[in-house]
C-alpha positions in Angstrom: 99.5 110.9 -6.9 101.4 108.7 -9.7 104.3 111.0 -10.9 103.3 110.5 -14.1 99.9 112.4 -13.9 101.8 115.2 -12.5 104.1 115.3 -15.6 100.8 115.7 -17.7 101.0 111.8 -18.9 104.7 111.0 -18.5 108.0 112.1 -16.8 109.3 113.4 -19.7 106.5 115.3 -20.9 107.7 118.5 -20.1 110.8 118.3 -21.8 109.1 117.2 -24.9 106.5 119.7 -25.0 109.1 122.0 -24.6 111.1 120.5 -27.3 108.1 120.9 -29.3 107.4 124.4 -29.1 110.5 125.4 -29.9 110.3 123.6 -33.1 106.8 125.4 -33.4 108.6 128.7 -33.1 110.7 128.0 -35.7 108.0 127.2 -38.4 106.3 130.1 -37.2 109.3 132.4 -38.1 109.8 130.3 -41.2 105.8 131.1 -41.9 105.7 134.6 -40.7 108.8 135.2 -43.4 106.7 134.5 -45.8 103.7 136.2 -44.6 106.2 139.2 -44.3 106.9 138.7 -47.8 103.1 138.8 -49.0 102.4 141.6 -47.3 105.7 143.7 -48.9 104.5 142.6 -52.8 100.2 143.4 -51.4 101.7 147.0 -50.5 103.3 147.4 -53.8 100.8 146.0 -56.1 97.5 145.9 -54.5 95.8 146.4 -58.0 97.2 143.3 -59.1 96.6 141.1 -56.5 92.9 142.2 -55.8 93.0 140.9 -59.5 94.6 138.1 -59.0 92.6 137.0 -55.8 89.6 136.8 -58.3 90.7 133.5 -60.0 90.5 131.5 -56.1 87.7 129.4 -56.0 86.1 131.0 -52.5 83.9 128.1 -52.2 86.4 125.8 -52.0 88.2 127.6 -49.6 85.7 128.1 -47.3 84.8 124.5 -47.3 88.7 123.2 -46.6 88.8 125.9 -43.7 85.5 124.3 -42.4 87.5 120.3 -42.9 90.4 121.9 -41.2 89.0 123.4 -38.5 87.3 120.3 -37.5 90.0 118.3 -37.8 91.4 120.5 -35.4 88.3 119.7 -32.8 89.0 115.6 -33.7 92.2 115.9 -32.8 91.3 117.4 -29.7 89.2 115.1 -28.9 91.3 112.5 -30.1 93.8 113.3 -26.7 91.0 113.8 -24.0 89.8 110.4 -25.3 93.3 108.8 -24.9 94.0 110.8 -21.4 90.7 109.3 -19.9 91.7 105.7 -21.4 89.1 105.3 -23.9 92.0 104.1 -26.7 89.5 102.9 -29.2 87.5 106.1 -29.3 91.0 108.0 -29.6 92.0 105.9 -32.6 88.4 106.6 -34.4 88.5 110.4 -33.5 92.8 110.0 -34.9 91.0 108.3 -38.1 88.7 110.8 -38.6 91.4 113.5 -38.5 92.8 112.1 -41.1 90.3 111.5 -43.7 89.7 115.1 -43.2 92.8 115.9 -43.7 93.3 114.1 -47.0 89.9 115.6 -48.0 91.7 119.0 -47.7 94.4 118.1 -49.7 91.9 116.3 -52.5 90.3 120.0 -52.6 93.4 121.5 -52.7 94.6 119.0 -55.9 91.3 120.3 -57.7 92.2 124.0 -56.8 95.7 123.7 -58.3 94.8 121.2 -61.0 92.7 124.1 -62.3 95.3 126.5 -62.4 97.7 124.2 -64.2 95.1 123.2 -66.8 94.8 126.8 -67.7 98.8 127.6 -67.7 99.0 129.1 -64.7 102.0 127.5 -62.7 105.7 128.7 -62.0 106.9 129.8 -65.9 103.2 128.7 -67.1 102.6 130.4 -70.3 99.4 131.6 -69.3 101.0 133.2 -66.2 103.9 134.8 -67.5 101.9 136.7 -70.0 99.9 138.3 -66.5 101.0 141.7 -65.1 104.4 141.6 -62.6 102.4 141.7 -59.4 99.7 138.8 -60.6 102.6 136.8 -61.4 103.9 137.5 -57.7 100.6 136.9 -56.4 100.4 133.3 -57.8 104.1 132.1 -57.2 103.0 133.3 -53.6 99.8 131.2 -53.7 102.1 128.1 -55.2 104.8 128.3 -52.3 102.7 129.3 -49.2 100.1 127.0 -49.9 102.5 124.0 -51.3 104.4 124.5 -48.5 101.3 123.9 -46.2 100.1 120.9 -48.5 103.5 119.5 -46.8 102.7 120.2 -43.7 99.7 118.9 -43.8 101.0 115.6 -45.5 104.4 115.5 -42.7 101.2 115.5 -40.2 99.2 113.0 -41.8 102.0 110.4 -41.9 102.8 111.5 -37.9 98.9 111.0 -37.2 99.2 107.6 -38.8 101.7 106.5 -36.6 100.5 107.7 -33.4 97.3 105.4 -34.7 99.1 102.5 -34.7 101.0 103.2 -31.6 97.6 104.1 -29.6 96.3 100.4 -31.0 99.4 98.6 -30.1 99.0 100.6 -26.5 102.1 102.4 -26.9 100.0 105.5 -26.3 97.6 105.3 -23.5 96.4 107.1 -20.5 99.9 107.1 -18.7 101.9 107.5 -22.1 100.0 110.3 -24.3 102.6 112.5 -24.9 103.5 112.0 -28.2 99.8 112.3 -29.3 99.3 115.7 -27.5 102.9 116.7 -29.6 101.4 115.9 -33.0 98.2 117.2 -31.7 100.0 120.7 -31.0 101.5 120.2 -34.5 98.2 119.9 -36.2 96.6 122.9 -34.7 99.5 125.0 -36.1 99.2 123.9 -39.7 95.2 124.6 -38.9 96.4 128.3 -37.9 98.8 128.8 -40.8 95.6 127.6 -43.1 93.5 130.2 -40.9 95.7 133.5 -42.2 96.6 131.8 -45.5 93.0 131.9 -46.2 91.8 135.8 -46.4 95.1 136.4 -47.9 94.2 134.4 -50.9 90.5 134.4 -51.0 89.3 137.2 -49.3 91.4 140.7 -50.7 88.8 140.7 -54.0 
């Protein structure tokens, strides 16, 4: 057996994927902070944030969850491609990912774009004239889901660059690690989307 098959693609695979969820732990305490912090501010103004929840655009949401959650499958399929040596399919399932991912943050740019229009941003006039917990409620929305946006974007970029790296065949069946690393990072900001959803479109 080449040692690199048992290493999952390269000797040094397991140390990166180790390397990798580590930093995936830390975003996730980073994220579950915040999460934490939602769920304080719900418990002491649930009125106010049922109210809030209102003014999302549910459609909207539900049709980035549906982009992200098959860019999530692309990407997937993006690595098996690449692990059984079909590069050029990987790089087309890789593009894919991320026209679905800019799609998301096009939606998104609507969604917030809205908002703003109307006054409602941090010290918006519109927003600072809304009850204490509605005001939480939205500087919530803007953080969790801005920081996600940059997430998303960090992963775009990384997606990019393992595209041109699979072309060039830096990345191939011998050498996929670094695609199944941004591939583990995508899922996670998929996941993060996945909670951030019902806590902003779903409490109405």
């Amino acid at each position: 057996m080449d040692p690199t098959e048992s290493a999952g693609g390269s000797l040094d695979t397991p140390g990166k994927k180790i390397g990798m969820w580590f930093f995936l732990f830390t975003e996730l305490l980073f994220f579950g902070g915040l999460f934490l912090l939602y769920s304080i501010f719900r418990y002491r103004f649930p009125a106010d944030f049922h109210h809030a929840a209102r003014d999302e655009n549910l459609a909207l949401g539900s049709i980035n969850t549906a982009v992200l959650l098959t860019s999530s499958l692309l990407m997937a399929l993006a690595v098996t491609a690449v692990r059984r040596g079909r590069t050029r399919r990987s790089v087309a399932f890789q593009a894919a990912t991320v026209a679905l991912g800019a799609g998301f943050l096009v939606i998104k740019g609507f969604e917030w774009g809205a908002k703003i229009a109307r006054g409602i941003y941090p010290n918006g006039p519109a927003l600072l004239r809304l009850p204490n917990g509605e005001i939480l409620f939205f500087g919530l929305y803007f953080t969790m889901t801005g920081l996600h946006a940059l997430h998303l974007l960090i992963g775009l970029a990384v997606i990019g660059f393992m595209m041109r790296g699979t072309r060039r065949g830096a990345i191939d069946a011998g050498h996929f690690a670094r695609l199944e690393n941004t591939g583990l990072y995508w899922h996670f900001v998929d996941i993060v989307w996945i909670y951030l959803f019902p806590l902003f479109y779903l409490i109405t």
